[in-house]
N, C-alpha and C positions, 0 to 999 in steps of 0.2 A: 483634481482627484488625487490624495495619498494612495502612493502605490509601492511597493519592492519590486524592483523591478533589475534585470539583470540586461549591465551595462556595458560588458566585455565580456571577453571569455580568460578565465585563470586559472587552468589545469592544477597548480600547487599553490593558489592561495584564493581559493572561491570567495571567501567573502571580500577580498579584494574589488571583486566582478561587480557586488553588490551596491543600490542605487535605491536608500527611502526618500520618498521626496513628491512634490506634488508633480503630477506629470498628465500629460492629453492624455482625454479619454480618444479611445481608435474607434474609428467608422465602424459599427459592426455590419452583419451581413445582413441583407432582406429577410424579415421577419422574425431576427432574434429577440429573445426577453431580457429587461434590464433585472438584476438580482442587486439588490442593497444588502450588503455581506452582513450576516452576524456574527460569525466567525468562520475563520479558515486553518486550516491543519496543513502543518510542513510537512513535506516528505524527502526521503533520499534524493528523489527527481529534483528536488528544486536543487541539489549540492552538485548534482550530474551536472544541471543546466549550467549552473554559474563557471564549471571549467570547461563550457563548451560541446561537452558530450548529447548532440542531437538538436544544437540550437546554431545553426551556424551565424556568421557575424550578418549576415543581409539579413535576418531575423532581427537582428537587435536595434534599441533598446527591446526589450520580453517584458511584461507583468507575468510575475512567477507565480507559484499554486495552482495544484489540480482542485483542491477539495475545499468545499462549504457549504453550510448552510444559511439560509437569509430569507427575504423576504422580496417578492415581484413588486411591481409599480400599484397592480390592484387589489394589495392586500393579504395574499394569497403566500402561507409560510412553507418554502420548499428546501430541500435540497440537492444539489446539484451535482451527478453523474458526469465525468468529465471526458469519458469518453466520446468523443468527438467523430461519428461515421458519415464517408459522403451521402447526401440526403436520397441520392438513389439505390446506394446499399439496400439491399435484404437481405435477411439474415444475423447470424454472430458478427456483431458492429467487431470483437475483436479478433475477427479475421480481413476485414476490411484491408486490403492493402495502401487505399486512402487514409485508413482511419490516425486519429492524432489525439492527442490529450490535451486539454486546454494549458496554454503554456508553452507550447511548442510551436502553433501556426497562430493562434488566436490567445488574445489576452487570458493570465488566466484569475485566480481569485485571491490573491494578496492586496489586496484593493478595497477601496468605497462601494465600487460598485462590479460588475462582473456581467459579461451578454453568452448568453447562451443559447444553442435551439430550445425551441418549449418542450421537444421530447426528449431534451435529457435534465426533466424536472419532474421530483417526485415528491409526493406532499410529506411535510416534513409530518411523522408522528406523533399526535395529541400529546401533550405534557413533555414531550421533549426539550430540551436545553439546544440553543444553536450548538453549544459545544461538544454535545453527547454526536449531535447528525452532524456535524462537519468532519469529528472524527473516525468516520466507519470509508469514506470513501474507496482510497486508494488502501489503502492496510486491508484495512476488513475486505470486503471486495476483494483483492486478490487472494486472501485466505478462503474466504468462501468457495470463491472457483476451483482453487486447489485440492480441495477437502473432497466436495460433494460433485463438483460436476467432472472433474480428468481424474481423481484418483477413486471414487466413486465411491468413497468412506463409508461405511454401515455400521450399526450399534455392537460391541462386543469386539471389535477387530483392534488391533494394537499397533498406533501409528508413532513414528521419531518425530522431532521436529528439532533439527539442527539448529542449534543455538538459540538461547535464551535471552534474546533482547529485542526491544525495537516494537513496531507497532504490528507488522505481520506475525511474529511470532506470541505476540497476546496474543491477536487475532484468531492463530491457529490454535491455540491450545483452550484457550476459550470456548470458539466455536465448537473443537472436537468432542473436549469433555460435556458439553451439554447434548451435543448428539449422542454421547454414550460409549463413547470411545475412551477406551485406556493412552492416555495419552503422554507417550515417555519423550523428554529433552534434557541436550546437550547444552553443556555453557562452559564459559572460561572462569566464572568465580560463584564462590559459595552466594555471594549476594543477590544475582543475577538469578542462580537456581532457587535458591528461596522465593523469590519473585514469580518465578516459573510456576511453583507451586500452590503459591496465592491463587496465581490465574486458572488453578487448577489441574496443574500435570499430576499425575497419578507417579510419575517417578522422575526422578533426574539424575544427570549421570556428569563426569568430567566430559570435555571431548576428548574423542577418540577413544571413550575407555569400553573394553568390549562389554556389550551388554548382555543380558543374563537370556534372553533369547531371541527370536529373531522375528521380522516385524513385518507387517503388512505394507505398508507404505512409508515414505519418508517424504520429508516436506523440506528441498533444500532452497536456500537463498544466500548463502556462504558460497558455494563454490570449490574453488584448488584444493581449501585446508581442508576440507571434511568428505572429501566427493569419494574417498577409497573407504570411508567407514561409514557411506550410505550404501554403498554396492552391497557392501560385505554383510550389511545388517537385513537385509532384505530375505523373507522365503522364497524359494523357488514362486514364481511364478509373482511376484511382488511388486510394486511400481515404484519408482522417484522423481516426485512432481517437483521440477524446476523454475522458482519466478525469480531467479538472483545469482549473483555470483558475486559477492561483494570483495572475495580475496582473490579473484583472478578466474579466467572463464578456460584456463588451459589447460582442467586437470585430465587424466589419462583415463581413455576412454574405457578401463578393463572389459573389453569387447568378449572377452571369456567366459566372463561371468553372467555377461548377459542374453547370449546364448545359450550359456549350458544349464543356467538356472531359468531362462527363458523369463527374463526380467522386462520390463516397460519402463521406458525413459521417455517422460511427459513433460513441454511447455505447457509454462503458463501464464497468460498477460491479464492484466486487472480481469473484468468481468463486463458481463451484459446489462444493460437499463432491468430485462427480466429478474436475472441474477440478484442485484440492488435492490429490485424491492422486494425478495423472496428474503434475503437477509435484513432489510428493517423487520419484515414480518416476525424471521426468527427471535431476533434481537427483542423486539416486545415483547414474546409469550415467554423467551425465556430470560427476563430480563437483565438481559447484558447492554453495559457501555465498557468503551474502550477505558485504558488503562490514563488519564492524562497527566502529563510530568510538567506542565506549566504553561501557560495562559502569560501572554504576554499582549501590550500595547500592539498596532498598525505603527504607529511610530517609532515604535524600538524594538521593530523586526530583525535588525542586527543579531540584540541578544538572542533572539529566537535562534535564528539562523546558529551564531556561535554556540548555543546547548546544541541544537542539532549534530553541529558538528565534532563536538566534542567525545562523541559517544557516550557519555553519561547519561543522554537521557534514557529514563526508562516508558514504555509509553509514549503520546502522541504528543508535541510540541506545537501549542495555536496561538493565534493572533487573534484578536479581536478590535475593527475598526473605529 
């Protein structure tokens, strides 16, 4: 079976770590379903993995990828939820203290083929492209969560969304503006904000530059460099839902502000099987697909990987087996 698979761990040279090559399929668990990939979507997680971060060396060799969609043994065209909760769990799978993402304990879907439980399979949407449902997973999904269920967005409210790149931050400005929301973001180049605005931002700003008023929520995944111009952009009473910190998780807690403005400082991890199929739902009636920056061979995952890495890409970077 072709797989990427992560082979070491390389803190400062990840695709070093990385391994396309034919490799065992693994034992999977009692009663999982065999998925034949259509395609599968990169994420940040798989760059984390390759330097090690949450995949320790007795893990390895890894098949890398949370997200895809494909096709079961009986015909049946799904895609697949990678949230991964222990099967006695009840409840929000991502609060599970067991819980894991496919990739981390279990194979995940840069691969031929991909085993999953059957409850984190959801049918893939009539006329759908595997590329359109492999890429809302991990992105979409934790924007969703962000948006609607911890900052609990409604129509007419005016939310930031720190930085203009990547597949979360389509995600976010996508999802908001078709909710109805004014949806202002930050970026480091005119081209990245133009891009923003395609997706729909109602405005775009430099970072850091003070904005013209002050906002209901902010949707951080940046971290150190922007965390004092989320504080400071919020109205009293305001929230900043956190799924990231891509420049560093140390920035200063201005604990003043969030007291005296009595502000809300919200985690947020991907999302629920619920969540996922309440966003395919959304995504049909208002039809949205992710932004995709390039479709790449199972074979020459590499290049994948290296756009990834490169920060260039805009949008979601797949593979297809």
């Amino acid at each position: 079976m072709l797989a990427a698979r992560a082979v070491r761990a390389r803190p400062d040279d990840p695709l070093s770590a990385l391994e396309v090559a034919d490799a065992p399929a693994a034992e999977p668990p009692p009663g999982w379903v065999r998925v034949t990939v259509g395609a599968a979507a990169l994420n940040r997680h798989d760059l984390w993995s390759l330097r090690g971060v949450g995949l320790p060396a007795e893990r390895l060799p890894m098949v890398l990828g949370c997200d895809a969609a494909g096709t079961t043994d009986d015909g049946t065209e799904v895609v697949v939820h990678a949230v991964v909760s222990d099967e006695d769990f009840r409840g929000d799978e991502t609060l599970d203290p067991r819980r894991t993402l496919l990739s981390e304990l279990h194979p995940g879907t840069l691969a031929e083929h991909v085993w999953v439980p059957r409850r984190n399979l959801l049918p893939r949407p009539a006329g759908w492209s595997v590329e359109r449902a492999a890429s809302l997973g991990t992105a979409w999904l934790t924007a969703y969560r962000m948006l609607f269920t911890q900052a609990r967005a409604v129509p007419g409210q005016t939310v930031l969304v720190q930085g203009a790149a990547g597949g979360v931050a389509n995600a976010l400005i996508a999802l908001g503006s078709a909710a109805g929301l004014r949806v202002w973001v930050t970026g480091r180049s005119p081209e990245r904000l133009e891009k923003a605005r395609a997706w729909g931002a109602t405005a775009t700003f430099a970072t850091g530059e003070r904005l013209p008023a002050r906002v209901d929520a902010v949707f951080e995944t940046v971290g150190k460099a922007t965390w004092k111009h989320s504080v400071q952009a919020l109205k009293p009473g305001g929230c900043v839902v956190v799924s990231g910190a891509t420049t560093g998780g140390d920035a200063p807690a201005m604990l003043e502000n969030v007291f005296f403005k009595q502000l809300r400082v919200l985690g947020s991890t991907m999302g629920t099987r619920e969540e996922f199929e309440r966003l395919l739902q959304f995504c049909e009636t208002a039809d949205l697909a992710p932004e995709v920056d390039s479709v790449h061979a199972l074979a020459d995952a590499r290049d994948a990987f290296a756009r990834l890495e490169s920060g260039e890409a805009v949008g979601k970077v797949l593979v297809r087996p």
